[in-house]
N, C-alpha and C positions, 0 to 999 in steps of 0.2 A: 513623516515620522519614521524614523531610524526604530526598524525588529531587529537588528544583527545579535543583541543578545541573546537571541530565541532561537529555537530549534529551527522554527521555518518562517524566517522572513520575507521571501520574495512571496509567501504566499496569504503572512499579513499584511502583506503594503496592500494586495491585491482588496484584502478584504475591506481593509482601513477606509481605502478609496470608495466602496461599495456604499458604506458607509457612510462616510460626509456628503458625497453626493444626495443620499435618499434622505439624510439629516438637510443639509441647503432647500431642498425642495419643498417641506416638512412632509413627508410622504411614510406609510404606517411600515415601510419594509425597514426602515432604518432600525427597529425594536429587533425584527430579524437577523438582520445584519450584525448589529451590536452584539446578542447574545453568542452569533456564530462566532464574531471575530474573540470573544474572550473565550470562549471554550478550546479554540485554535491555540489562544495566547498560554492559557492556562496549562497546555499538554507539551508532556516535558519530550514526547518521542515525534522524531524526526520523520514526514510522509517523502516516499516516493513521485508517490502522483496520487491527486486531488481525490478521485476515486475514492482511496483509502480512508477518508474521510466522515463518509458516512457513518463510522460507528462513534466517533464523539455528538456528545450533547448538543441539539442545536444545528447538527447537519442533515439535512436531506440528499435524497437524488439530483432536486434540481439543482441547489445553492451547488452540489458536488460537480454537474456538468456546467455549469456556467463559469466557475474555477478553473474546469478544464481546459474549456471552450478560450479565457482569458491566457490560461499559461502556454498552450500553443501558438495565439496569437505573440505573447512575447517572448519565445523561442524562436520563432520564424522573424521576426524583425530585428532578434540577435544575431540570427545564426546558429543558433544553441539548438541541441538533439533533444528532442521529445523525451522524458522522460520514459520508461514500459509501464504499461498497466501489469498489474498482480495478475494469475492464471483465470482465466474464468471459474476454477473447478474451488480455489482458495477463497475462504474465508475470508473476512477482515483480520481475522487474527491472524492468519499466514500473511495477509502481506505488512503486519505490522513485524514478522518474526519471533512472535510469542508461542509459536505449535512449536514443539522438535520434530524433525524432520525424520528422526530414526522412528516414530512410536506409527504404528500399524493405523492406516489408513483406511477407514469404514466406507463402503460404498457410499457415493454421494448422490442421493435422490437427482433427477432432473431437474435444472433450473425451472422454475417458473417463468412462463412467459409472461414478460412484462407487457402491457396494452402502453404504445408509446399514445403521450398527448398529443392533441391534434392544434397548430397551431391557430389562435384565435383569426377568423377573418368574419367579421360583418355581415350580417343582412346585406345584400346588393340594393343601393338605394334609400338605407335606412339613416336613421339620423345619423345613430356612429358612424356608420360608412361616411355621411357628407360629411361631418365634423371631423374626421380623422382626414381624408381630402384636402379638406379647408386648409388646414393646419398645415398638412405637407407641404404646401405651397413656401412656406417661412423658411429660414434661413436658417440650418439644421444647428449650427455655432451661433444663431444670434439668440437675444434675451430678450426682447420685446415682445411678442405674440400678439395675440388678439382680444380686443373687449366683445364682452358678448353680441353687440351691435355689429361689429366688423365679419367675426365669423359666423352669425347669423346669415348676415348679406351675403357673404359667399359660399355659407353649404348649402343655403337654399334650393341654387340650382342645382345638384348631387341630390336630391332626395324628393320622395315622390310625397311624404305629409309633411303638414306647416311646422313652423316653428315657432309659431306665435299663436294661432288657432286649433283648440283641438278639431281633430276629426270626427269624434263622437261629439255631441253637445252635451250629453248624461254625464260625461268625463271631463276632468281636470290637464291628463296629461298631451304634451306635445311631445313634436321631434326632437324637440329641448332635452327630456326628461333621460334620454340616454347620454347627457352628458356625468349622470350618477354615475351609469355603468363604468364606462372610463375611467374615469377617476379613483375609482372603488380598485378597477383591476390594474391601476396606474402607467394607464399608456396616455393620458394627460396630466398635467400639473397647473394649479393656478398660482400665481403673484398678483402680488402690489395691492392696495388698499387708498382709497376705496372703490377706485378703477380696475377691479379685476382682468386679468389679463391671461388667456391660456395659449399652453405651448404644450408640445407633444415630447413625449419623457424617448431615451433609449428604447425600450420596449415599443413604443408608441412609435416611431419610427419605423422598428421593424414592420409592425404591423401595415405602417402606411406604404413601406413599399412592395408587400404582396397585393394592396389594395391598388396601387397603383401600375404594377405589373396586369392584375385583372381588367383594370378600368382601359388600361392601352389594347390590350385583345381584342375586349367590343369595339372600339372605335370611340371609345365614351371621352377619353381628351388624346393629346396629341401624343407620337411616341418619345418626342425632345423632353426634356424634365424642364420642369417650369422654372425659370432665373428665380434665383433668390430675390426675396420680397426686400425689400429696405424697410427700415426700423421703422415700425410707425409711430414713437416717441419721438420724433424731432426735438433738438434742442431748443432751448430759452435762450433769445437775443438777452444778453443783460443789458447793451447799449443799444442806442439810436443814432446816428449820425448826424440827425437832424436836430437832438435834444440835448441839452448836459443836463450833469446827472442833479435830481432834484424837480424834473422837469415829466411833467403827465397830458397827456390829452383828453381835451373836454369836450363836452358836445358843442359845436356851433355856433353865432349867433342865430342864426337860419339856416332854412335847408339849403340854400344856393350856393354857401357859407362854408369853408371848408375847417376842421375842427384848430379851437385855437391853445397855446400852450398856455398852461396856467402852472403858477412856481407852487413849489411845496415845500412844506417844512421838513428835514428830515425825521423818520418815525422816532416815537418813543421807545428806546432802551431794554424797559420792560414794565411791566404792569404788578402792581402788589398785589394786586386785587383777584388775582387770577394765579389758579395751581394746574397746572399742565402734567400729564401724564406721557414724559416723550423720554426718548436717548440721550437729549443734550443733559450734561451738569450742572448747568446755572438755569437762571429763570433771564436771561438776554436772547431775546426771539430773533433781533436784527443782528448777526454778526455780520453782514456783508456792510461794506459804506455805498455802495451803490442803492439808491431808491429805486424798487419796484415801477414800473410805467404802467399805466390800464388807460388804455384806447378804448375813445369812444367809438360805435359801430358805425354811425351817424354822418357816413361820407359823400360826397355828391356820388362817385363814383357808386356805384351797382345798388343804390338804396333802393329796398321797400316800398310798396305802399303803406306796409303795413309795419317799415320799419323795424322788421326783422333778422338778424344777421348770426351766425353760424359763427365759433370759435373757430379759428384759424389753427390748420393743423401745424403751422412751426410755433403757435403760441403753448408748447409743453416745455414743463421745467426741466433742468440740467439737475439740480442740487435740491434734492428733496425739503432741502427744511426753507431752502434759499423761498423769498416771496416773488411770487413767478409773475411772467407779463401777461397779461390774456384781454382776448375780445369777448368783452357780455355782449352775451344772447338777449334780444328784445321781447318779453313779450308785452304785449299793446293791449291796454283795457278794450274789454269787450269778449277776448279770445280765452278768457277764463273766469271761474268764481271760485269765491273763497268759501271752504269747505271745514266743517270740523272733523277732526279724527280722534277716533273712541280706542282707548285699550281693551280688548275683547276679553281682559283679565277685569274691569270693571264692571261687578256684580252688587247686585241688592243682597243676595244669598244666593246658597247654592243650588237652591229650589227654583230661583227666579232671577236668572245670569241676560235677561232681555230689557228687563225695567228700564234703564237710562236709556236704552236704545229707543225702547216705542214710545216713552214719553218723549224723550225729542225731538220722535218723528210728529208726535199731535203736535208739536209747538212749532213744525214747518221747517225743521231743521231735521236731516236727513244725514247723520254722521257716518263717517269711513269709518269700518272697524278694520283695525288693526293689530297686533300683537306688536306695542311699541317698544321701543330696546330703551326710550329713557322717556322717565315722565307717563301720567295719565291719561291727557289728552293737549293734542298742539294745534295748529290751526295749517290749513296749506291753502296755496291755488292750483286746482285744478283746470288743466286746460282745458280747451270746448274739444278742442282735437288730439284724441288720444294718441296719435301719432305725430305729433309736432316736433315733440326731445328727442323723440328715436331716428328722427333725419337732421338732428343738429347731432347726433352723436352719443345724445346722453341717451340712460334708462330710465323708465318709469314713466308718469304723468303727470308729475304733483311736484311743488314745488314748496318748501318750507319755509312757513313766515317766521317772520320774529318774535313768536308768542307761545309759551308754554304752560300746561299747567299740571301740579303735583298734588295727587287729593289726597290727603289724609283725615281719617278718621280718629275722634282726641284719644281713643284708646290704643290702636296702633299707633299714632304718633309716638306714646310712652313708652309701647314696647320696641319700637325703631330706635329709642333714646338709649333703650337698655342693651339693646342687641348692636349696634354699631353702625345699623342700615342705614338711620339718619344723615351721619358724617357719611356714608359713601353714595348714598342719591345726590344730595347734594353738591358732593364731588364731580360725578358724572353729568348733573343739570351743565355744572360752571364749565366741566371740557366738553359739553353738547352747543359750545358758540352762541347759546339763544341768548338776547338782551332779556327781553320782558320775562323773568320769570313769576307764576303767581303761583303761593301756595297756600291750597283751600284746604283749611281744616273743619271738620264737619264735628259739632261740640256735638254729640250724641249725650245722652246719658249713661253714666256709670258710676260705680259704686263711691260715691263721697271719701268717704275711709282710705281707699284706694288713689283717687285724683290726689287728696290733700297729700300721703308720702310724695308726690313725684309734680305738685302741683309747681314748687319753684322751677324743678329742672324744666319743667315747660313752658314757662314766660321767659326764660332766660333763653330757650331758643327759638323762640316767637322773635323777644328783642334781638336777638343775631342774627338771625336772617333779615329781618328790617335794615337793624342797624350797619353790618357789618357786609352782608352778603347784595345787600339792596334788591332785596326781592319784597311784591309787593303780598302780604297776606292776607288772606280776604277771612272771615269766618261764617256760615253758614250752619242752620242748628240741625237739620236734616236734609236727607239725599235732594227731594223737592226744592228744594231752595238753593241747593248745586246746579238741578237741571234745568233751573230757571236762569241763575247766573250764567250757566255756557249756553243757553239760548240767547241773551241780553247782548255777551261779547261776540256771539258768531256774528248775531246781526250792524252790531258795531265797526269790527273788523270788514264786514262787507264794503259799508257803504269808506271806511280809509283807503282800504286796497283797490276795489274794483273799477275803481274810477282815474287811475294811477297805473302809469308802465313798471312794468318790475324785471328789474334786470338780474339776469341767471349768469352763474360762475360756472364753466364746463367743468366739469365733472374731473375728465384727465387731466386739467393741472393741479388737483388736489390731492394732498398724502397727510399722514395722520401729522407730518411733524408741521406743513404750513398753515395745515386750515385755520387756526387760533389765531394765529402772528399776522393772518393774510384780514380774514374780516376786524381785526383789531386796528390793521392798519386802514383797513376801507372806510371804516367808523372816523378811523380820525381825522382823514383825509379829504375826505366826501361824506359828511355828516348827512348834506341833504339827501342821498339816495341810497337807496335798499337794494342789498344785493342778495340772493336768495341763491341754494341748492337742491338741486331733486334731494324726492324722501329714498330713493335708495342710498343714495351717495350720504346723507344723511344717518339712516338707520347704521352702515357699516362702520361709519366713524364712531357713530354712539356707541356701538353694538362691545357686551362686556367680551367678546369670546372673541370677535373677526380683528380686532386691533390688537389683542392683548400679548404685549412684550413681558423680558424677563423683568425688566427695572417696574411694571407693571404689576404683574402678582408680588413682587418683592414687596411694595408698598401697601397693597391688600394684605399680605399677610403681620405690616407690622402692624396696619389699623384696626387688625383685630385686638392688638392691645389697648385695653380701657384707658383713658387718657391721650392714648397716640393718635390727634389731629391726620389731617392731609399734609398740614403746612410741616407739623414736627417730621411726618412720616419722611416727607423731604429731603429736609434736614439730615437726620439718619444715613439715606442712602448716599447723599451728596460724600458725607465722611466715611460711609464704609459701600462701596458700590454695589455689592454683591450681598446674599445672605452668607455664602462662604465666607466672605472677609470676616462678617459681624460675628460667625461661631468663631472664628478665630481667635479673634482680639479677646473673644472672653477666656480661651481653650489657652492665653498666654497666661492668666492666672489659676494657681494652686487649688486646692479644695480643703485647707485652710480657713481657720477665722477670716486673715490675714487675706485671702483670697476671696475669699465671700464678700468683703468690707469691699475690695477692688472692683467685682463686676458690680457689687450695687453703684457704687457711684461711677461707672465707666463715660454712659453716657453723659451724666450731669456733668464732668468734670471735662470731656471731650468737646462738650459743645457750650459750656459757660460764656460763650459771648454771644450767644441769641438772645434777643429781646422781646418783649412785649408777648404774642401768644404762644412764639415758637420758641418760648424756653424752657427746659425742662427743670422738674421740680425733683427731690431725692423719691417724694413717690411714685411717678411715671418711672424715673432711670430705675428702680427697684422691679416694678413691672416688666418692663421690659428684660431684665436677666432671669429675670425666674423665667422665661420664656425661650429666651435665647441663649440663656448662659447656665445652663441647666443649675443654676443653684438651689 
């Protein structure tokens, strides 16, 4: 971006840059930066040097020497002479040129000694220390980094506590738990979803190579710097050479049997049935013509006994949304049970937050509590061996079936119908990928008078979810008769699953824009088998905060209008992308009758060739301006 209008440009490019950087990363300095660079933007008088700076709004000493630090470095790569710093003895206002220089000069007390900061360096040995190590090792220009698996495995050695076990037993935290630190004082940054992945920021950097100057002194590594690491994202083969496109491999006749090819139909287009919350424009998940391949593990070559095999590290995607190639992971009946998981939010009252919990433990059922990102309780396999996923690469222990369930109580139900929650659980059930959804409403008692106003809007969405959504709704009259039903399916679920291999999707070839498109196409493709994801890799996708894009809250914010569906909210953004676009188009008419008349019908009139649910009506497009079109 071109400052030359401005008093001092080369020293907003400087900041601008500051800026987008710590904006890219999402990192909390960007709020700093922003404020600095328009206080800069906003001051109509010209600085000598960075220094001077300090007395606008927004500048400190440090942003003022890191300015400095910046404009020397691009004077010496010009050639260009260093600007002079102001006298020591001068104010800010002297070296802005605002004193007159004839008016009698008062003695000027002694500076105060400023206490310089002490540049941050790590505990020797401690977690950050080995985590910021770890890290150094990566390739200062590359964008890959590390999953928390990879730079576990290598800070390990660098640090004298676990990272996976505390040292105290009375205590929760490990070597882990300093990766807050870092991040908080941002010499780390994370990417990617739901494979998190860290890399160490400018600052972070620095810090690594005082760490690494220190650690060469002891003798702790060598004094050569370690070659840059290669990208640990390997790209996605889209072709086979052995295959044309259409073409997947299956398991075997036999083990002796080497895997044979089976044709496939090219995938479905898109789905009606299904509302996605991603970047693309349309609802067409497959833009590529190339078919996805998914290789079976099941080779004479290096097999199991237990017929287990590890995703192959060149099998990560190129093209995020693209549906990527990958090797399931095996796991083999015996080596896990099916387990249920409790939302630690599911309470009797607030007096007595344990009830579901001990009664399902009398009935032999022993639930995982967890604080679930979607849904009440879902069902997983846990392995027998807790460290199984974490030497395939993935996180966690537990793997998510195809089974969910959403409890409602008939009197929250009503008020979810009035507040909007309904339409957005829902929402979230349908992009949490789960096929079986079941949603248990618990007909409690309450006031007659009250059911009867609200009693049709609540068959009407009993029948939509049957009808429309194809969830199955079970009704139970109290909590007892829920924790007899999720003792019934646990035990049901056991004897489907346990006795059955269940094939796991690695974690890094999945991003928020493939997971939907990817098991939509395994369903169609491979009806017969289940393909499952860890519950972290799970939770993140679900999670309302860890995925959430702009096109994202844009849609949240239009469902908070009464009326405005998922499918309409769509709609909406599809023609106007932005909320900025949508105040606009209203912001093109008057505040007039004549103008009034235009935003109420803006939208009805804009979108009058949607049909069936996604069409708007004059009183949804009316709601929506009084909202958005300030009428």
């Amino acid at each position: 971006m071109a400052h030359n209008s401005y008093r001092n440009p080369l020293l907003l490019d400087f900041v601008k840059e500051w800026w987008d950087t710590a904006r890219e990363r999402n990192s909390k300095g960007a709020i700093v930066y922003k404020k600095a660079y328009e206080s800069l933007k906003a001051c109509p008088i010209p600085f000598q040097h960075p220094s001077a700076l300090v007395c606008l709004q927004g500048w400190g000493d440090g942003l003022c020497k890191k300015l400095t630090a910046q404009l020397e470095k691009h004077c010496k790569d010009n050639g260009l002479p260093m600007p002079k710093r102001a006298g020591a003895k001068k104010r800010a206002s002297d070296a802005l040129g605002l004193v007159d220089d004839d008016a009698d000069e008062s003695p000027q007390p002694p500076p105060k000694k400023i206490r310089k900061a002490k540049a941050y360096v790590p505990a020797y040995r401690s977690g950050a220390y080995a985590i910021v190590l770890a890290l150094s090792k990566l390739d200062q220009d590359g964008r890959s980094g590390l999953t928390k698996g990879e730079l576990i495995e290598e800070a390990q050695k660098h640090c004298d506590s676990s990272f996976t076990a505390p040292s105290d037993p009375t205590k929760f935290y490990t070597a882990w738990a300093s990766m807050k630190t870092l991040t908080q004082k941002e010499f780390v940054y994370e990417r990617g979803r739901p494979s998190k992945r860290y890399l160490l920021t400018d600052e972070g950097w620095e810090v690594a190579k005082r760490i690494r100057e220190n650690a060469v002194a002891r003798g702790d590594i060598p004094a050569e710097p370690a070659a840059p690491s290669t990208s640990r994202e390997p790209s996605v083969s889209r072709t086979r050479p052995d295959l044309g496109p259409g073409r997947v491999l299956g398991p075997g006749p036999s083990a002796g049997q080497g895997p044979a090819a089976v044709s496939l139909p090219p995938p479905a287009r898109s789905a009606a049935s299904l509302v996605f919350l991603d970047d693309d424009d349309d609802d067409d998940y497959f833009d590529n013509d190339d078919d996805a391949l998914f290789v079976d593990q099941r080779g004479a070559q290096g097999r199991r006994d237990e017929e287990q095999t590890t995703a192959d590290d060149s099998d990560v995607r190129e093209d995020e949304s693209a549906i990527p190639t990958f090797t399931p992971i095996r796991l083999s009946p015996g080596s896990f049970t099916v387990e249920l998981m409790l939302d630690v939010r599911e309470v009797r009252a607030k007096t007595d937050r344990d009830y579901m919990q001990e009664e399902l433990t009398k009935k032999g059922i022993k639930p995982i509590m967890k604080a679930l990102e979607v849904g009440d309780c879902l069902w997983v396999a846990k392995c027998n061996d807790p460290e199984f996923l974490a030497r395939q690469g993935i996180e966690g222990s537990e793997l998510v079936l195809d089974w969910i369930v959403e409890r409602k109580r008939l009197d929250d139900l009503i008020e979810s119908l009035k507040d909007g929650r309904y339409h957005e659980q829902k929402f979230r059930l349908r992009r949490s990928g789960i096929q079986n959804v079941i949603y248990l409403i618990e007909e409690i008692s309450i006031d007659p008078v009250r059911f009867g106003r609200h009693e049709e809007g609540v068959q009407t969405a009993i029948a939509q979810m049957q009808v429309v959504n194809g969830y199955f709704v079970k009704r139970t009259q109290k909590m007892d008769d829920t924790i007899r039903y999720l003792a019934s399916m646990t035990r049901l679920l056991k004897k489907i699953y346990e006795n059955k291999p269940l094939n796991i999707i690695p974690t890094k070839v999945l991003t928020d824009k493939n997971y939907l498109p990817l098991l939509q196409h395994l369903r169609q493709t491979q009806p017969n088998v289940s393909h499952h994801i860890a519950y972290p890799a799970f939770a993140s996708l679900a999670s309302k905060s860890d995925m959430m894009t702009l096109r994202d809250v844009y849609l949240k914010m239009l469902m908070c209008t009464r009326g405005v569906t998922g499918e309409k909210a769509i709609e909406i953004q599809k023609r106007w992308k932005t909320p900025y676009d949508l105040i606009k188009a209203y912001q093109r008419f008057g505040s007039d009758e004549a103008g009034k008349k235009a935003k109420i019908n803006l939208i009805m009139n804009e979108l009058s060739h949607l049909v069936g649910r996604k069409k708007f009506g004059k009183a949804v497009s009316q709601k929506v301006a009084e909202v958005w079109g300030d009428l």
